[in-house]
MARKEKOL-852917 format. One record per residue (C-alpha): x, y, z; residue in one letter. Coordinates in steps of 0.2 Angstrom, whole numbers, plus 5000, padded with zeros to 4 digits. Example, Ala and Ser with C-alpha at 12.3 -4.5 7.8 and 13.67 -1.06 7.14 Angstrom:
BEGIN
(node (5062, 4978, 5039), a)
(node (5068, 4995, 5036), s)
//
This chain:
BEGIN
(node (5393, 6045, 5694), x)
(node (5399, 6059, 5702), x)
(node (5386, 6077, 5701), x)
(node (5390, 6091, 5690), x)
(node (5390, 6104, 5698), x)
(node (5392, 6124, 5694), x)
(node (5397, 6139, 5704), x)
(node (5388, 6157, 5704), x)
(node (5400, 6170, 5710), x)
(node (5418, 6166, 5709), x)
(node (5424, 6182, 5720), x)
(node (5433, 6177, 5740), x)
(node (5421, 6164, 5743), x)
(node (5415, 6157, 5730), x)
(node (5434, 6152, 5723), x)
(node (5435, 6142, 5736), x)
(node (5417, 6132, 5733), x)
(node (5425, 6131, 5716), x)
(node (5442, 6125, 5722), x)
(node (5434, 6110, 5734), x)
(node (5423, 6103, 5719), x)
(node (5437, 6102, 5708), x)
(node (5446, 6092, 5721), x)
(node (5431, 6079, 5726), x)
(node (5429, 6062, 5718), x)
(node (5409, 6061, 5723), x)
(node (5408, 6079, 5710), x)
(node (5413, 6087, 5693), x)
(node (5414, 6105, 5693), x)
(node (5408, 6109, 5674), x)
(node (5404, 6127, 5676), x)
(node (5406, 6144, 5684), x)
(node (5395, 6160, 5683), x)
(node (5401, 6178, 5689), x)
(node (5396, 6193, 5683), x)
(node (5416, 6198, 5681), x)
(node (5419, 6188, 5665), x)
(node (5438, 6189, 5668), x)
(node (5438, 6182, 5683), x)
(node (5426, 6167, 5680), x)
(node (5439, 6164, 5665), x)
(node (5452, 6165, 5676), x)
(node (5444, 6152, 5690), x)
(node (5439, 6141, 5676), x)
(node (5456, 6140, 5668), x)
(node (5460, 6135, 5687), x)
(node (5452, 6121, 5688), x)
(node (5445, 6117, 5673), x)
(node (5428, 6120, 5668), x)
(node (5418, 6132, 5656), x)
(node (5418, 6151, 5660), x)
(node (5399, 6160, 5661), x)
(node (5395, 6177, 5661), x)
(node (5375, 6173, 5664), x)
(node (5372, 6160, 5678), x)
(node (5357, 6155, 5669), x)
(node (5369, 6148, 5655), x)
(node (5377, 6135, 5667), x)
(node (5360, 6125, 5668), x)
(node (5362, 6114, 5654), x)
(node (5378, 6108, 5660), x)
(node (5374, 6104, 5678), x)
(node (5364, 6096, 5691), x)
(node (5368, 6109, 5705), x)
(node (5374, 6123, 5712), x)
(node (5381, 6134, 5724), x)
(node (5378, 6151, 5724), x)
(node (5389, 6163, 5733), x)
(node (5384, 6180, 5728), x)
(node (5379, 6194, 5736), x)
(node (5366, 6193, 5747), x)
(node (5354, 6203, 5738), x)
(node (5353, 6193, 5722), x)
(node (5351, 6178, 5735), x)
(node (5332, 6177, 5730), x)
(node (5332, 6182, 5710), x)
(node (5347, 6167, 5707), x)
(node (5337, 6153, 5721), x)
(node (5321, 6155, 5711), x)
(node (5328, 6151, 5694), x)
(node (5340, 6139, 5698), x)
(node (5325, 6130, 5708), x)
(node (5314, 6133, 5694), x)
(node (5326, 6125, 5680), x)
(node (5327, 6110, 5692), x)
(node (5346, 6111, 5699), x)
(node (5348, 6106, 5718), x)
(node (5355, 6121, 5728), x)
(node (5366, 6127, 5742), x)
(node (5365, 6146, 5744), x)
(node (5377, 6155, 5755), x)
(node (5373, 6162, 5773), x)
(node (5361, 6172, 5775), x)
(node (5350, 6164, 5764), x)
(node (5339, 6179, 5758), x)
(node (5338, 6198, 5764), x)
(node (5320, 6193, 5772), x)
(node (5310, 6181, 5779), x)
(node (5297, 6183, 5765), x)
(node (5311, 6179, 5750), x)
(node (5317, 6164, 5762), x)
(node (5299, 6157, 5760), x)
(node (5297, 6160, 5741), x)
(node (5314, 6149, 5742), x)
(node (5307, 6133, 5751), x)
(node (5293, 6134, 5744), x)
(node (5300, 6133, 5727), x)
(node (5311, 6118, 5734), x)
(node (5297, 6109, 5742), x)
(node (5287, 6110, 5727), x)
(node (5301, 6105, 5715), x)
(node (5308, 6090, 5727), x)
(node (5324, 6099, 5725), x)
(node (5339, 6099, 5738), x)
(node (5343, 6117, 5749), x)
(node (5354, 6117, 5759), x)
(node (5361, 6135, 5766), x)
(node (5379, 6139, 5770), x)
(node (5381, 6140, 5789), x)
(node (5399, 6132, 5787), x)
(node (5401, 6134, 5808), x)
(node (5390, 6119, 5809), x)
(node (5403, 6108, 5800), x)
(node (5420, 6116, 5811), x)
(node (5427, 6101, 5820), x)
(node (5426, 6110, 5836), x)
(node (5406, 6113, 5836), x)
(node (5407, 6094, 5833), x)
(node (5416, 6088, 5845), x)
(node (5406, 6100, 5858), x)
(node (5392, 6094, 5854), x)
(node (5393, 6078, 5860), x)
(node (5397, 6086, 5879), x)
(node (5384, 6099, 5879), x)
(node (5368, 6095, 5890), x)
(node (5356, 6108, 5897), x)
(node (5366, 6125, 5893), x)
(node (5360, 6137, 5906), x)
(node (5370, 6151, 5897), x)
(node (5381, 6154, 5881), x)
(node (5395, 6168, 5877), x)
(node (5398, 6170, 5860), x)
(node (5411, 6182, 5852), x)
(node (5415, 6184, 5833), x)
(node (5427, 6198, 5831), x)
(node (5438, 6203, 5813), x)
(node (5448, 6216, 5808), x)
(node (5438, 6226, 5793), x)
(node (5442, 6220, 5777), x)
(node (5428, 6230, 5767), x)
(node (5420, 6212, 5763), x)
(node (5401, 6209, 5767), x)
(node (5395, 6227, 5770), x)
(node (5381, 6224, 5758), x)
(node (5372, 6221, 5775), x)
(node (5374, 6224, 5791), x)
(node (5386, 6214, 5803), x)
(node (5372, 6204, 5811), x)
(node (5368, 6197, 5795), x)
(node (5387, 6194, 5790), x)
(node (5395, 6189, 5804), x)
(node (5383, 6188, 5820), x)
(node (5371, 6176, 5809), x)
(node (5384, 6161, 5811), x)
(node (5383, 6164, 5830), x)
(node (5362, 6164, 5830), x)
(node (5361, 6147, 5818), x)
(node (5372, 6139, 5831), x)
(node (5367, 6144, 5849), x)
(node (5348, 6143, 5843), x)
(node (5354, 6123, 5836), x)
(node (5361, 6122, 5854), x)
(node (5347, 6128, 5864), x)
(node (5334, 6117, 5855), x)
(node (5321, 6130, 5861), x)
(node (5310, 6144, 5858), x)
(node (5315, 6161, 5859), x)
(node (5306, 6172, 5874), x)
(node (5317, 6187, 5874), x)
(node (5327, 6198, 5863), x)
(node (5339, 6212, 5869), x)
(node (5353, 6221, 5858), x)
(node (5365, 6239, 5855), x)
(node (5374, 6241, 5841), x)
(node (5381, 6257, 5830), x)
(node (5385, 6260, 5813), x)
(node (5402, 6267, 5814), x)
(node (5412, 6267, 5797), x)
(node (5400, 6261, 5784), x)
(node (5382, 6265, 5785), x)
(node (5379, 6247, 5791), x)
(node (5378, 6242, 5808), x)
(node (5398, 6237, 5811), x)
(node (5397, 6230, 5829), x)
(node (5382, 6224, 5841), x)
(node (5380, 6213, 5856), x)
(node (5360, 6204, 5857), x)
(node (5355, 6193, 5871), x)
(node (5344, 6179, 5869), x)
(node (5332, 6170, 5882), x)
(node (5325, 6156, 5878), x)
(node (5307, 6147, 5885), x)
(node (5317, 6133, 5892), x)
(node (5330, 6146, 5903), x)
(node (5345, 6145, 5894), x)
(node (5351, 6164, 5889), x)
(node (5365, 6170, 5876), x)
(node (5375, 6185, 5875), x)
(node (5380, 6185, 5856), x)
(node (5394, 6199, 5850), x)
(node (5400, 6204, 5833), x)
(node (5412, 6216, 5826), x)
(node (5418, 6218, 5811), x)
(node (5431, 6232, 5819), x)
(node (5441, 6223, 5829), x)
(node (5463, 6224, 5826), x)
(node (5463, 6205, 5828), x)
(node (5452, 6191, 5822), x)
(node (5443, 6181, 5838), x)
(node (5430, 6167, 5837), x)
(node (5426, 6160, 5854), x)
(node (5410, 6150, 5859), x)
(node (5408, 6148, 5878), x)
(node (5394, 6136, 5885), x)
(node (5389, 6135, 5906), x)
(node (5380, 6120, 5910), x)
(node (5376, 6112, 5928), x)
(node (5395, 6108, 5934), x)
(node (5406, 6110, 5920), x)
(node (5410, 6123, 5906), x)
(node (5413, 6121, 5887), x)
(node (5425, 6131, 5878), x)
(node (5426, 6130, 5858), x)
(node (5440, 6140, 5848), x)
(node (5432, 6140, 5829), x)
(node (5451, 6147, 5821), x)
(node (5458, 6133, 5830), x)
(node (5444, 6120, 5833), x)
(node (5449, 6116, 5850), x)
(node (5437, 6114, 5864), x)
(node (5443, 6116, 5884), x)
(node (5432, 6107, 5896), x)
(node (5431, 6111, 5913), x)
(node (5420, 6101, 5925), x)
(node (5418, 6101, 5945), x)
(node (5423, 6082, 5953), x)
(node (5428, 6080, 5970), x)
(node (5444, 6084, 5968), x)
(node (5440, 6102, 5963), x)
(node (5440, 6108, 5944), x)
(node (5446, 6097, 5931), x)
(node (5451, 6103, 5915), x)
(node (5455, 6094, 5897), x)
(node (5459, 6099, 5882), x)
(node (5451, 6090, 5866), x)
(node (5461, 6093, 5849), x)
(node (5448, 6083, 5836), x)
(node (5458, 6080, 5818), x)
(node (5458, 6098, 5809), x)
(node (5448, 6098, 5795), x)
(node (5443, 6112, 5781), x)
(node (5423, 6117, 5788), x)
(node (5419, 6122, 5771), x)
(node (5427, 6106, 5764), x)
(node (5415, 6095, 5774), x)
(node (5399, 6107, 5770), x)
(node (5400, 6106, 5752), x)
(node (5406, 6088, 5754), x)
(node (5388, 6084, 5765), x)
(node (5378, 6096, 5750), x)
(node (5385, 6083, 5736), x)
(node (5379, 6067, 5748), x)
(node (5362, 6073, 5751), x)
(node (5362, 6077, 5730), x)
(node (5367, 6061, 5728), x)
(node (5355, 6052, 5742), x)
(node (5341, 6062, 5741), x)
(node (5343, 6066, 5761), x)
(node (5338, 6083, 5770), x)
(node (5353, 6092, 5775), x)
(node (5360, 6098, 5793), x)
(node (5356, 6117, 5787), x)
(node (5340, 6116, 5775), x)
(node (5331, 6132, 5770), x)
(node (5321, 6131, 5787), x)
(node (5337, 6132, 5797), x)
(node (5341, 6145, 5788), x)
(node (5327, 6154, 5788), x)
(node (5326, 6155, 5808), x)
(node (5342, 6161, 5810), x)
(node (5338, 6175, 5798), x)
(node (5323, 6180, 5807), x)
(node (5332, 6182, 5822), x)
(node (5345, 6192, 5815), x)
(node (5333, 6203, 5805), x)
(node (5324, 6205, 5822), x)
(node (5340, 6210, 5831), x)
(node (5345, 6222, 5815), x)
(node (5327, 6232, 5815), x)
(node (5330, 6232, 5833), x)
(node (5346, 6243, 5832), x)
(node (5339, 6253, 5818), x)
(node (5322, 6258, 5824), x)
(node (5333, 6266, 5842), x)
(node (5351, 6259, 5842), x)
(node (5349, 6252, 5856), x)
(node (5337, 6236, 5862), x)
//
């Protein structure tokens, strides 16, 4: 039987949550939720399902949800949907604090319920295929970059865009966090719009992590230096370039694993552990780290502007 599921917030994101259930064989999309009433229409006319103003309506009809609205309401929307027994997927970052995060898991734990948290980087074909060549990172480069599109300034760009890049360097590293540095500025909203931090970990590794959201061109680059070789992942075009020291002097390789939609697998792993009852790759813990790292890097900036 495939999982009804329903989808709170219908607006750039959550269309496309909406779009990718339709599609699956594994779910039924019976419902959306947004607060613009026109638009839910609209999306269920799409892909045909009911049209909600009130999220809380869409219960009945479902067995789980993903919520993509903004971060704010994060916690409000989690608790209910949690307390009326509907597994959840919750869009990155998972709460605005580390307090709401807890209320969250909590709730989950205590209701057996699934929570998984939507760092789609994890699923990018490139990070995948990475993986399986990282071994002992001594130092990681990361740069998110993107031309400003007015999305996402409800917070800062650490918790919009630099988050992504924490959740992954920190499942990389596989170690506790010793050190943080950061600089960032507000420069056209009053949000923090671009910031570097680095990371040092107990084990040695470090991390240089940048995000802007002022950039003229979009850019998502993820460089890893481990003992006699260097991984390179493009995110846009989920490629990773190898270079590694032999005795003939550098060898490089290009490794192009089969493109698929990150978001696509993400939602498509959420509807397996539903179905099997399994802890997903990014459950509320996960996602609580990374957002303890961020909000760390964010009071960081705001209490001097500079780490």
């Amino acid at each position: 039987m495939p999982v009804n599921i329903g989808v709170i917030g219908v607006g750039y994101l959550g269309q496309h949550h909406a779009r990718i259930y339709s599609e699956m064989k594994e779910a039924q999309l019976v419902a959306v939720a947004d607060v613009n009433v026109h638009k839910a229409e609209e999306i269920a006319t799409t892909y045909g399902c009911k049209a909600f103003s009130d999220y809380r309506d869409i219960f009945e009809k479902c067995d789980a949800v993903s919520i993509v609205t903004p971060t704010s309401t994060h916690h409000t929307i989690a608790m209910d949907c949690l307390r009326a027994g509907k597994d959840v997927l919750i869009e990155k970052p998972i709460t605005v604090s580390v307090q709401e995060a807890q209320m969250v898991i909590e709730e989950a734990g205590k209701m057996n319920l699934i929570l998984q948290v939507g760092h789609l980087e994890r699923y990018n074909p490139g990070i995948i295929a990475a993986s399986e060549m990282i071994a002992e990172p001594k130092f990681i480069e990361s740069e998110r970059l993107s031309p400003f599109m007015g999305r996402g300034t409800d917070v800062d760009v650490t918790l919009d865009l630099m988050i992504h890049d924490i959740d992954i360097v920190m499942s990389i590293v596989q170690s506790k966090l010793k050190d943080i540095r950061a600089i960032g500025e507000s420069v056209i909203t009053d949000r923090i719009d671009v910031a570097k931090t680095w990371l040092e970990f107990e084990n040695g590794c470090k991390a240089l992590i940048t995000a802007s959201r002022l950039a003229p061109a979009k850019l998502r680059m993820l460089k890893v230096f481990q003992k006699d070789a260097y991984i390179a992942i493009d995110y846009q075009n989920q490629e990773v370039r190898r270079y590694v020291k032999s005795e003939a002097g550098i060898v490089s390789e290009i490794i192009k694993p089969e493109n698929k939609e990150p978001l696509k697998e993400e939602l498509k792993d959420f509807v397996s552990c539903v179905k099997h009852r399994k802890r997903p790759k990014v459950s509320g813990i996960e996602g609580m780290n990374a957002l303890e790292v961020a909000i760390r890097i964010t009071e960081m900036l705001k209490g001097t502007h500079a780490g």
